[in-house]
C-alpha positions, 0 to 999 in steps of 0.5 A: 548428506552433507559429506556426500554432496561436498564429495559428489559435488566437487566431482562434478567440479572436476569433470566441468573442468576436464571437459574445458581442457579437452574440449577442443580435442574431443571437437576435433575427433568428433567426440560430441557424443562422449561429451554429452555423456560426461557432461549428463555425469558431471550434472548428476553429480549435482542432484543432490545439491538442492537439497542439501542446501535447503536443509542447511539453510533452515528455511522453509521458502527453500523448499520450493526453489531446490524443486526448480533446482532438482527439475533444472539438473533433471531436464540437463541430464536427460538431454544430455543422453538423448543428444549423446544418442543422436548425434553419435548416429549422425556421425556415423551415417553418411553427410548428405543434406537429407541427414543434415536436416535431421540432425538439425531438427533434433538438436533444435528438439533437445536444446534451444528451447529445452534448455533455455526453459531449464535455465529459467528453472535454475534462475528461479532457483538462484532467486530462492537461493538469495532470499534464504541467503538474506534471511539468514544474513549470509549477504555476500552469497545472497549478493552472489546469488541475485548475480547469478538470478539476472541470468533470467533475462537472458534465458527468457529472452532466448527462450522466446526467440526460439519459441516464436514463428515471428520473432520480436526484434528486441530478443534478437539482439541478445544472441545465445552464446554457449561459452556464456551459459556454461561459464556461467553454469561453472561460476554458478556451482563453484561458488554454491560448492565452496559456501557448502564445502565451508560448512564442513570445517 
């Protein structure tokens, strides 16, 4: 199983990576749609993550957080082609305000919210990921991953901004940023990819 998450895993890397390099091009020609869909590919890439590294990790705690790993990657997916979907029927429908209207209240439907719930499932995740890590004294990964766990602030924290009627002042403060979460996201896998690629050699 080992070999083949490494070689799924770092395909998934290679994708992130396309996708930066053509973001702007794909922005330009309207393409938001095929970037949904590459980008719910890059992630099922993934899937299998959580898993491998329970098992490599030998501990039973782990268990539960590669759970909250596999939702997180699940919930993305999933949004990811309901949004692919979407946006490409608003594309190609005439601009009107009535059309505008929907399109917004579909995307609110398929991200904000939805996906800040499964950032908070990644970050239990990392919590989980570093307390293995320190069990097992690997402490710069568990150092690494309890980095990559104070994202929960943020998520929460964008979570219950978008959640709430009456929002609270505190979290507006704290705006979402997309380059943030998915810098973040890049950071997140590339270093779990190098730490299990390294267990192969």
């Amino acid at each position: 199983m080992l070999l083949s998450t490494v070689i799924l895993g770092w395909i998934g890397i290679g994708v992130f990576v396309t996708i930066l390099l053509t973001f702007m091009k794909l922005m330009k020609n309207k393409e938001q749609g095929l970037l949904h869909v590459v980008m719910g590919f890059m992630y099922a890439m993934w899937l299998p993550l959580p898993f491998a590294l329970y098992f490599e990790q030998e501990q039973e705690l782990l268990l539960t957080g590669s759970i909250f790993g596999f939702v997180y990657l699940l919930m993305l997916i999933i949004t990811m082609g309901f949004q692919a979907g979407h946006i490409v029927h608003i594309v190609k429908q005439e601009q009107s305000e009535i059309w505008e209207e929907r399109a917004t209240w579909m995307l609110d439907t398929f991200s904000s919210s939805y996906e800040n719930l499964a950032g908070v499932f990644k970050s239990v995740w990392s919590i989980f990921l570093a307390i293995s890590f320190w069990l097992n004294g690997e402490t710069w990964m568990a150092i690494l991953m309890s980095l990559f766990s104070l994202m929960i602030i943020y998520y929460v924290n964008n979570l219950v901004n978008v959640s709430t009627i009456k929002r609270i002042k505190l979290t507006k403060k704290l705006k979402p940023n997309p380059f943030l979460y998915n810098i973040e996201a890049l950071l997140f896998f590339l270093t779990l990819m190098i730490y299990i690629t390294m267990q192969l050699l």
